[in-house]
C-alpha positions as CSV (number, residue, x, y, z in Angstrom):
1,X,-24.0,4.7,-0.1
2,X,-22.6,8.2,-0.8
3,X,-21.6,10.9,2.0
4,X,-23.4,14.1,0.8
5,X,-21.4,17.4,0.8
6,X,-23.0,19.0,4.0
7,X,-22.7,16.0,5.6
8,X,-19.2,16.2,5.6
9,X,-19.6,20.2,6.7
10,X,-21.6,19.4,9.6
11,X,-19.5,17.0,11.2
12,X,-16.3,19.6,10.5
13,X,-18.8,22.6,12.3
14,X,-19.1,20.3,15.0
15,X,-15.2,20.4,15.9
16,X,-14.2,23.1,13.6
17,X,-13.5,25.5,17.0
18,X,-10.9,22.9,18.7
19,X,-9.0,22.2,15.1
20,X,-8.6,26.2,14.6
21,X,-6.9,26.4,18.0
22,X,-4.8,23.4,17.1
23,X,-4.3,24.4,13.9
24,X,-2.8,27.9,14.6
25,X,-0.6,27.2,17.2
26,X,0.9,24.4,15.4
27,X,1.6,26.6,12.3
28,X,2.9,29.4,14.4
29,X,6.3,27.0,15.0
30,X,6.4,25.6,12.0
31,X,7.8,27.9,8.6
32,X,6.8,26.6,5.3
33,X,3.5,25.4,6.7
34,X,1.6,26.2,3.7
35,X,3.7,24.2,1.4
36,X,3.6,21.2,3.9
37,X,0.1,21.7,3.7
38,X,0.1,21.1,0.2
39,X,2.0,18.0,0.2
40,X,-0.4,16.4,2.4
41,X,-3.2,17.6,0.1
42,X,-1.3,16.0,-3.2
43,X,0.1,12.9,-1.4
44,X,-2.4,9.8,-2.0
45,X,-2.7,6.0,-0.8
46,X,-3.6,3.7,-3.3
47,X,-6.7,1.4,-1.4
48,X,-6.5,-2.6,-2.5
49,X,-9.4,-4.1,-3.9
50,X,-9.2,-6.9,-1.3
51,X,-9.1,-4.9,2.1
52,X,-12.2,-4.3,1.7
53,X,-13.8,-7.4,3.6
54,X,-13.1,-9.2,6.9
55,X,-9.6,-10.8,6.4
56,X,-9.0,-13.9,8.5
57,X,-6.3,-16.6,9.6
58,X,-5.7,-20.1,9.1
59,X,-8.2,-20.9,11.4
60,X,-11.0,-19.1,10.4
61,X,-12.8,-15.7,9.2
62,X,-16.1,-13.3,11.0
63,X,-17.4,-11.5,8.8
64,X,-18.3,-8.3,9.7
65,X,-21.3,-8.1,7.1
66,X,-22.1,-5.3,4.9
67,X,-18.9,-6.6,2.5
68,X,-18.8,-5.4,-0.8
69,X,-19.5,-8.9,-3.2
70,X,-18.8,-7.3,-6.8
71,X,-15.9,-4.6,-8.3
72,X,-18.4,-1.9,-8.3
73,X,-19.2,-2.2,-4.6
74,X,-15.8,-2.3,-3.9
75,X,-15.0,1.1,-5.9
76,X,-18.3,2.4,-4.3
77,X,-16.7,1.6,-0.2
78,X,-13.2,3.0,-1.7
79,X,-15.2,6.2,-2.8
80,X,-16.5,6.6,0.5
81,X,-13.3,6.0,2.0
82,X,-11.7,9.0,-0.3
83,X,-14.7,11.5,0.3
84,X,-14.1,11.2,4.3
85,X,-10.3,11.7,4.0
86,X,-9.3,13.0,0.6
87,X,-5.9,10.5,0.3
88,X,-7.6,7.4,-0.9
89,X,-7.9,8.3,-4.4
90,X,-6.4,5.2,-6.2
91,X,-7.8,2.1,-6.1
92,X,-5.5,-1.4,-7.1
93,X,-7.1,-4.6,-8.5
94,X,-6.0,-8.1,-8.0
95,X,-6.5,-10.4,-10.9
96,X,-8.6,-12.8,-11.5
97,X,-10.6,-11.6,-8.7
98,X,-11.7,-8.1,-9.7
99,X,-11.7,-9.0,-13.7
100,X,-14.3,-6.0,-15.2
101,X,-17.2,-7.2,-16.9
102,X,-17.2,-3.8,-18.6
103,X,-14.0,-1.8,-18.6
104,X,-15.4,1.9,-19.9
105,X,-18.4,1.3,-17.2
106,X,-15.9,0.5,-14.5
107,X,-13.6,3.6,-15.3
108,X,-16.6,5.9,-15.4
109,X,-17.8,4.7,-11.6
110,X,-14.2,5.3,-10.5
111,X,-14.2,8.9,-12.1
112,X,-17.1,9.6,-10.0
113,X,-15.7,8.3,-7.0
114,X,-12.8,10.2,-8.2
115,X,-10.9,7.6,-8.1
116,X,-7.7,6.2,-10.2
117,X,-6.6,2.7,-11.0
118,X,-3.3,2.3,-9.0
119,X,-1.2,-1.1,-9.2
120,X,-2.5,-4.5,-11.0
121,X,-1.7,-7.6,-8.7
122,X,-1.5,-11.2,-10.8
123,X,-1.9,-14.3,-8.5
124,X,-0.3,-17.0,-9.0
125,X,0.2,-17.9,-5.2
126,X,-3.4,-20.3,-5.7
127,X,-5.3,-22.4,-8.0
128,X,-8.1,-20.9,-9.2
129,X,-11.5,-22.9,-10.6
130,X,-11.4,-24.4,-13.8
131,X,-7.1,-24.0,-13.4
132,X,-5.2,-26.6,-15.9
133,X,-2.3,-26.8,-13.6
134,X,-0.9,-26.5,-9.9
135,X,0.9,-24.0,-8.3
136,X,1.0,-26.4,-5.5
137,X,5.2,-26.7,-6.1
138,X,5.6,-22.9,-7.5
139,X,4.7,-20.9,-10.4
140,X,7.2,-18.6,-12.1
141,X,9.9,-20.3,-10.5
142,X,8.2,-24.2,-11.4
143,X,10.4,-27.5,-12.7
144,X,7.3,-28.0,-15.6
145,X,7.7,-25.4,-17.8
146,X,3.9,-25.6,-18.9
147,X,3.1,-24.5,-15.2
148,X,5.6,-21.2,-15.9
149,X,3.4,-20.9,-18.7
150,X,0.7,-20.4,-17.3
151,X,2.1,-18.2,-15.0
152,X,3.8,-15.7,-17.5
153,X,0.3,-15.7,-19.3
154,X,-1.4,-15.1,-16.3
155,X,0.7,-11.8,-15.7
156,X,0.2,-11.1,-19.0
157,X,-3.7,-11.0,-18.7
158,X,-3.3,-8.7,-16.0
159,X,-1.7,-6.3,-17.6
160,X,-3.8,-6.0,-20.4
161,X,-6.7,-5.5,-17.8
162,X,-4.4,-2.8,-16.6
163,X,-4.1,-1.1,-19.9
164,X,-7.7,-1.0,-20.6
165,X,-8.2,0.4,-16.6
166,X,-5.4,3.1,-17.3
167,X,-3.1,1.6,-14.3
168,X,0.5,2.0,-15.3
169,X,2.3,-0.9,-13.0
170,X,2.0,-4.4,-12.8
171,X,3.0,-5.8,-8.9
172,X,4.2,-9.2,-8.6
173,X,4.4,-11.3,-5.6
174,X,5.0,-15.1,-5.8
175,X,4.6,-17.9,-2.9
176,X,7.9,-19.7,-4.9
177,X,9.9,-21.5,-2.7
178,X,10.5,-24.8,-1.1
179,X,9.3,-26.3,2.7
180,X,12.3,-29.2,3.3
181,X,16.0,-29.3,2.4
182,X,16.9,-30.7,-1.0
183,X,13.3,-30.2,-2.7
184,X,14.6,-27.4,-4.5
185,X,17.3,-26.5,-6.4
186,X,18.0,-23.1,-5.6
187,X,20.1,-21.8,-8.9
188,X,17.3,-23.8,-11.1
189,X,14.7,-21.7,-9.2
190,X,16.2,-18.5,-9.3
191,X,16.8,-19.0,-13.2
192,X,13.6,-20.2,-13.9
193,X,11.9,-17.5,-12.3
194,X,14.5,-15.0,-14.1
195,X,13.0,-16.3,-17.2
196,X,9.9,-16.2,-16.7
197,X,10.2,-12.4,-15.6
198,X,11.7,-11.4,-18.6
199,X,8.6,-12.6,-21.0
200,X,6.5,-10.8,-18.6
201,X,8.8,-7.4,-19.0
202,X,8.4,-7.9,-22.7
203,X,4.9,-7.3,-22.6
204,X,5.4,-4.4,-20.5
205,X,4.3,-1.6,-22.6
206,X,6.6,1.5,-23.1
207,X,5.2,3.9,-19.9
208,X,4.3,0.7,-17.3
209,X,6.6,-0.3,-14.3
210,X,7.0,-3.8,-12.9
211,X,7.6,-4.1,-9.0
212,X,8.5,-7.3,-7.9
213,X,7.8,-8.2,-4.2
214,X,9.9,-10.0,-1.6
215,X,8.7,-12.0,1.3
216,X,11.2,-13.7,3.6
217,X,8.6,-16.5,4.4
218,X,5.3,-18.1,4.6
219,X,3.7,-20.1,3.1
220,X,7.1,-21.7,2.2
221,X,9.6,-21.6,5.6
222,X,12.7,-23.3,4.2
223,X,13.1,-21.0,1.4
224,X,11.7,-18.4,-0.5
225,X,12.3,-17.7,-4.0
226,X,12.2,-13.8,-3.6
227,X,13.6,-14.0,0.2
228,X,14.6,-10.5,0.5
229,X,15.0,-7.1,-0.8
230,X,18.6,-8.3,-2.7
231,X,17.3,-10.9,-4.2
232,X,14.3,-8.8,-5.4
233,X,17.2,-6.1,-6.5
234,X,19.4,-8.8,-8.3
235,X,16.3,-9.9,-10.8
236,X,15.0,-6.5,-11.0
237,X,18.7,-5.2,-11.6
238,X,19.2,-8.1,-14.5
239,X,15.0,-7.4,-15.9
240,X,16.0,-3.6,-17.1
241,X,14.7,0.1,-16.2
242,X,11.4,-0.7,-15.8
243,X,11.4,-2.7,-13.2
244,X,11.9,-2.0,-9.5
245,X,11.9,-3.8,-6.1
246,X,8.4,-3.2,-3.9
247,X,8.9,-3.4,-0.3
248,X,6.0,-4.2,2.0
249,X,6.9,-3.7,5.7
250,X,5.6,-6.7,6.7
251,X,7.7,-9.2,4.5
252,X,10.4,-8.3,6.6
253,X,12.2,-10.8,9.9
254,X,11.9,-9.3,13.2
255,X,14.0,-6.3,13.8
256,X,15.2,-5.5,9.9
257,X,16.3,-1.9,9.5
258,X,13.3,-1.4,6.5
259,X,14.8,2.0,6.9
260,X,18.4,1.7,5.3
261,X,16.5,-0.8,2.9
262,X,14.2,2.0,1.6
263,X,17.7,4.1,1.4
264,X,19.5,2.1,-0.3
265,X,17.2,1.0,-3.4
266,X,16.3,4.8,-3.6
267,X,20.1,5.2,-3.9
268,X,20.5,3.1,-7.0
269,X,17.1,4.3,-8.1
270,X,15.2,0.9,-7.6
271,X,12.7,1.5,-5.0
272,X,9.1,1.4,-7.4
273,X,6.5,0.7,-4.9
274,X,5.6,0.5,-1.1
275,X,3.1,-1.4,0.8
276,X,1.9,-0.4,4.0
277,X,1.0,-2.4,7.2
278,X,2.2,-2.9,10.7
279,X,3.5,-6.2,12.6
280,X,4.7,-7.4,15.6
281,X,6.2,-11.2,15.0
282,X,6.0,-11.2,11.1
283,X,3.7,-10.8,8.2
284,X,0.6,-9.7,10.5
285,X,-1.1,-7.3,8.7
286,X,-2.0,-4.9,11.0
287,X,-3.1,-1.4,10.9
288,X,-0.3,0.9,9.5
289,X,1.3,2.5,13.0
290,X,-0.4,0.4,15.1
291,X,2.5,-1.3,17.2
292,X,5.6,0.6,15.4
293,X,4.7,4.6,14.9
294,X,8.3,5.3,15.1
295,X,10.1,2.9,12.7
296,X,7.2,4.5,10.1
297,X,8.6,7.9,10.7
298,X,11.7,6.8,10.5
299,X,11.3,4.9,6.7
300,X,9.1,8.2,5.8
301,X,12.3,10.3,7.3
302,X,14.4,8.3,4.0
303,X,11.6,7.9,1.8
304,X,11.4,12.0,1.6
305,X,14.9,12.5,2.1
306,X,15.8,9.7,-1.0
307,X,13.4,11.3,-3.0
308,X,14.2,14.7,-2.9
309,X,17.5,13.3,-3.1
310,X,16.8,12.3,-7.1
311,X,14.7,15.0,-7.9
312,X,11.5,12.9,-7.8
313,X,7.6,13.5,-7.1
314,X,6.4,12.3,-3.4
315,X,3.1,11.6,-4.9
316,X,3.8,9.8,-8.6
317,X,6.7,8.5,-8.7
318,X,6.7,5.7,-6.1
319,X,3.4,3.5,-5.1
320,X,2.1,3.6,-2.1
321,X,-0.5,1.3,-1.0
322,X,-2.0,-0.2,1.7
323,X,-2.1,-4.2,2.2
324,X,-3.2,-5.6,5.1
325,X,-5.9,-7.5,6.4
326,X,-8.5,-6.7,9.3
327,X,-9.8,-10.0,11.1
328,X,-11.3,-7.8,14.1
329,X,-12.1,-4.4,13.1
330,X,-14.4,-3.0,10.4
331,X,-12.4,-2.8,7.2
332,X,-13.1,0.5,6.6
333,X,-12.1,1.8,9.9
334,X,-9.1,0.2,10.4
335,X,-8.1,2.0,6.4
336,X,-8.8,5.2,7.9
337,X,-6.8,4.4,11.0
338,X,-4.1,3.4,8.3
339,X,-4.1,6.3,5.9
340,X,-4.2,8.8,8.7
341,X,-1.0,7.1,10.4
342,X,0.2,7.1,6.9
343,X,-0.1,10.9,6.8
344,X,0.8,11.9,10.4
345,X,4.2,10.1,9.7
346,X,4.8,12.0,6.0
347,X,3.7,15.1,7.7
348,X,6.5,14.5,10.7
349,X,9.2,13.7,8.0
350,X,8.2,16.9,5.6
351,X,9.3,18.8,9.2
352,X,12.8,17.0,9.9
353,X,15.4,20.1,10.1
354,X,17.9,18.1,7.3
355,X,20.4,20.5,7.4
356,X,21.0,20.1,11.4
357,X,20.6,16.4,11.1
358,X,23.3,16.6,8.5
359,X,25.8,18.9,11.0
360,X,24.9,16.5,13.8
361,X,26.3,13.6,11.7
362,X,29.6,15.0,10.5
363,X,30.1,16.6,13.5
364,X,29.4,12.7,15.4
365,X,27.1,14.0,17.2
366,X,24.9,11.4,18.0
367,X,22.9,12.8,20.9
368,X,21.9,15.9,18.9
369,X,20.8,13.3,16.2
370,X,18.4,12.0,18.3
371,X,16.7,14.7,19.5
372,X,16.3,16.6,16.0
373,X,14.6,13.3,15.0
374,X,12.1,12.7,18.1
375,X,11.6,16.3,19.1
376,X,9.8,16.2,15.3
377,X,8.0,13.0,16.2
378,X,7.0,13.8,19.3
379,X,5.2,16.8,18.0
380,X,1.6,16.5,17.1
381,X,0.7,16.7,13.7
382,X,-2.6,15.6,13.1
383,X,-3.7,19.8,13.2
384,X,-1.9,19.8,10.1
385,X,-3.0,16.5,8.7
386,X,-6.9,17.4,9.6
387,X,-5.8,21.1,7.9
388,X,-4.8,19.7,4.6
389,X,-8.0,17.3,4.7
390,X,-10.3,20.0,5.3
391,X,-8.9,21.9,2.1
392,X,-9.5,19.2,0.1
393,X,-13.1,19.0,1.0
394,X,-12.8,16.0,4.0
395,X,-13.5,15.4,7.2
396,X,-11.5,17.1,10.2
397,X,-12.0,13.9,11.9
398,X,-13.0,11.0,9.4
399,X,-13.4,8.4,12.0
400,X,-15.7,10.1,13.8
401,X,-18.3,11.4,10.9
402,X,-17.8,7.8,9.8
403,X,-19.5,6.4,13.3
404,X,-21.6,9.1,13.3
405,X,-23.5,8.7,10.0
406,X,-23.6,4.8,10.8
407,X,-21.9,3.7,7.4
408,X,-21.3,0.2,8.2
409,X,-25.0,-0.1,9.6
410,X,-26.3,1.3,6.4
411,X,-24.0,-0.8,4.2
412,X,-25.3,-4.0,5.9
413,X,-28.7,-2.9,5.4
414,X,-28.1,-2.3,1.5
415,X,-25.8,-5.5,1.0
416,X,-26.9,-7.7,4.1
417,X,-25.3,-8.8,7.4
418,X,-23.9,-12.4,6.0
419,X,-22.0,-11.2,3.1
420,X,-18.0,-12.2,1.8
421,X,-16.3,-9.8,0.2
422,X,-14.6,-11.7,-3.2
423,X,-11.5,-12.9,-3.4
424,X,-10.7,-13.7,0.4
C-alpha cells in the first residue's frame, strides 16, 4: 500500500487552521525556532525489521493480521510509516531473519521508500533450523569453543549482509549468562566473550561501528554476561575505537538513572547507539513515553547536551532506534505513538535554557534547577513537532490520516487477516 501525495494534503487541510494557531503562538516565545525546526526535520528513528508484527509474551501471541511475511513487505509498512511522519527513514535488519534474496533489488525498494539501512542485529540468543550447535548454555561467551565459533561466524555473516545493504554498524546483543550459582565461571565468561569480540572487530571494515548491548537480566536471572552499561564499557573499552556501548532503556533495573549513564559514556566518547522503549517493572517493551515522558526528556536533556558537548551530529553520529514489541496495539500505531514521543522529547531538550541551568548549578541552586527543566517540559511542543513534519512533506497529525485512510484494514485485505510477521 502507498499513501499518495494529496492524501497526505487532505488530511493536513483538514486541521491545517488549529496547527497555524498552535504553531504561531508557540514560536512567538520561543527564539531560534527556525533552527529547532530544522533539527526535527534532519533528526531520524531507525524502524526494526521486527516491530513490524504482533509481539507477544511467554504465554502467547494475537495477531493483529495484515503482518508483513517477507523483507519487502516489511520495507513496504516502514515506507508508509516514513511518508506519514517523515523520521522513520532508516530501517535495521536482524539476521538470519531478514537475509535478502537479492541485495541491489532490496536497496532499490528501500530508495523508493526512501529509506536507509540502519543497524545489522546477529542473533545468537536462539537456535535456528538446520543449526549444528546450541546456544542453549551461551554463545560468544560458551565453554565449547566450536559453539563460539559459530557465533563469531554468525556476526560475521551479518556484516557482510550489512556491507552489501550499505549499513555501517553491526549491534550485538547476547542472552550469555548463567540461571544457578556455580554453573558459570564468571572470569572464563567474560574472557571468552572478550575473545570472541575481538575476531568479530577484525572483520569490522574500516568505516563500520560495533555497539555492544547490555541487559541486566532475562532470560538468564543469576547472571548476565553483559549485566550492565560497565561491563558493556569495559569490553568495548579493551575492543578499540570502533566499538561503543548501546543502551536500550529497557535493559535497565527499576529506578536506574539511564540519564547520568547516557552522560557519562558520552563523556569518554563511548555512547554508539540508543534503543528506544518504555517500561514499568523491567524489559517491557512498551511504547516510547508511555509510562515515563519525563525520564525521556531528561536522557534527551544529556543526550543533546553530551553531544553538543563533543562537537557531534544529533542525527549521524549516534543510532537511534526503536525496539520494542506491541502485544495489544497495531504495530504501526504504536511506532508512530513512539517516534512522535521520541520527537516531542528532542524538541523539549533543543529548548532547555543551558546557560541558566548551568548558573543554577554553580550557584546550588536547586529549586531554580527544577523549574528551568519542567517549565520546558511542561510546555507543548507537538506545534513544533507537527511544524517540522509538515515541511518535510508529512502529516500534521499522522495518527489520525493513518485511521482515516484505514491502512491496517487495507493491509489485511492485501496480506490476509491470519498472517505472522517473520522472525517473531
Amino acid at each position: 500500500m502507498t499513501i499518495e501525495k494529496y492524501q497526505i494534503e487532505q488530511g493536513n487541510t483538514d486541521v491545517i487552521s488549529k496547527h497555524e494557531k498552535r504553531f504561531a503562538f508557540l514560536a512567538a516565545e520561543l527564539p531560534e525556532v527556525e533552527a529547532i525546526i530544522q533539527k526535527l526535520v534532519d533528526f531520524q528513528v531507525a524502524i526494526p525489521s521486527w516491530a513490524l508484527g504482533t509481539g507477544g509474551t511467554r504465554f502467547g501471541r494475537f495477531s493483529g493480521g495484515g503482518e508483513p511475511g517477507s523483507l519487502e513487505e516489511k520495507i513496504a509498512d516502514i515506507g508508509l510509516l516514513h511518508q506519514l511522519n517523515r523520521s522513520s527513514g532508516a530501517i535495521s535488519l536482524h539476521i538470519p531473519w531478514d537475509i535478502p534474496g537479492n541485495y541491489q533489488e532490496i536497496k532499490t525498494l528501500a530508495v523508493q521508500h526512501g529509506l536507509r539501512f540502519d543497524a545489522m542485529n546477529s542473533n545468537t540468543f536462539q537456535d535456528q533450523k538446520g543449526q549444528t550447535l546450541s546456544y542453549k548454555f551461551g554463545s560468544l561467551q560458551h565453554v565449547d569453543r566450536n559453539v563460539r565459533k559459530q557465533a563469531i561466524d554468525h556476526n560475521i555473516e551479518v556484516i557482510r549482509h550489512g556491507v552489501e545493504l550499505g549499513s555501517e554498524s553491526l549491534t550485538v546483543w547476547l542472552s550469555d549468562g548463567s540461571s544457578f550459582p556455580g554453573q558459570l565461571n564468571f572470569r572464563r565468561a567474560f574472557e571468552n566473550t572478550l575473545e570472541s569480540l575481538q575476531e568479530i572487530y577484525s572483520a569490522l571494515p574500516a568505516n563500520w561501528k560495533l555497539f555492544l548491548e547490555y541487559k541486566a537480566f532475562e532470560p538468564n536471572f543469576y547472571s548476565t554476561t553483559v549485566g550492565d552499561w560497565g561491563q558493556s564499557l569495559l569490553y568495548v573499552s579493551k575492543l578499540g575505537s570502533q566499538a561503543y556501548t548501546l543502551v536500550d532503556l529497557g535493559h535497565h533495573l527499576p529506578n536506574a538513572n539511564i540519564e547520568q549513564i547516557v552522560a557519562l559514556l558520552l563523556m569518554e566518547g563511548k555512547l554508539g547507539g540508543f534503543h528506544f522503549n518504555d517500561s514499568k517493572y523491567g524489559d517491557d517493551d512498551l511504547t516510547t513515553g508511555s509510562i515515563k515522558p519525563y525520564q525521556l526528556f531528561l536522557i534527551f536533556k544529556e543526550l543533546v547536551e553530551g553531544m553538543d558537548a563533543r562537537g557531534m551530529n544529533h542525527n549521524k553520529d549516534l543510532g537511534w532506534m526503536i525496539d520494542a514489541s506491541h502485544n495489544v496495539k497495531d504495530p504501526l500505531e504504536d511506532l508512530l505513538q513512539s517516534v512522535e514521543a521520541i520527537m516531542i522529547a528532542y524538541a523539549q531538550a533543543l529548548l532547555v535554557d543551558r546557560q541558566a541551568l548551568q548558573k543554577a548549578q554553580q550557584d546550588n541552586d536547586t529549586v531554580v534547577a527544577q523549574e528551568i527543566l519542567q517549565s520546558v517540559f511542561r510546555t507543548d511542543v507537538r506545534p513544533l513537532v507537527a511544524e517540522a513534519r509538515r515541511r518535510a512533506g508529512g502529516a500534521l497529525e499522522p495518527l489520525k490520516v493513518y485511521r482515516d485512510l484505514q491502512v491496517r484494514n487495507e493491509l489485511i485485505r492485501k496480506r490476509g487477516a491470519v498472517t505472522v510477521a517473520t522472525g517473531l
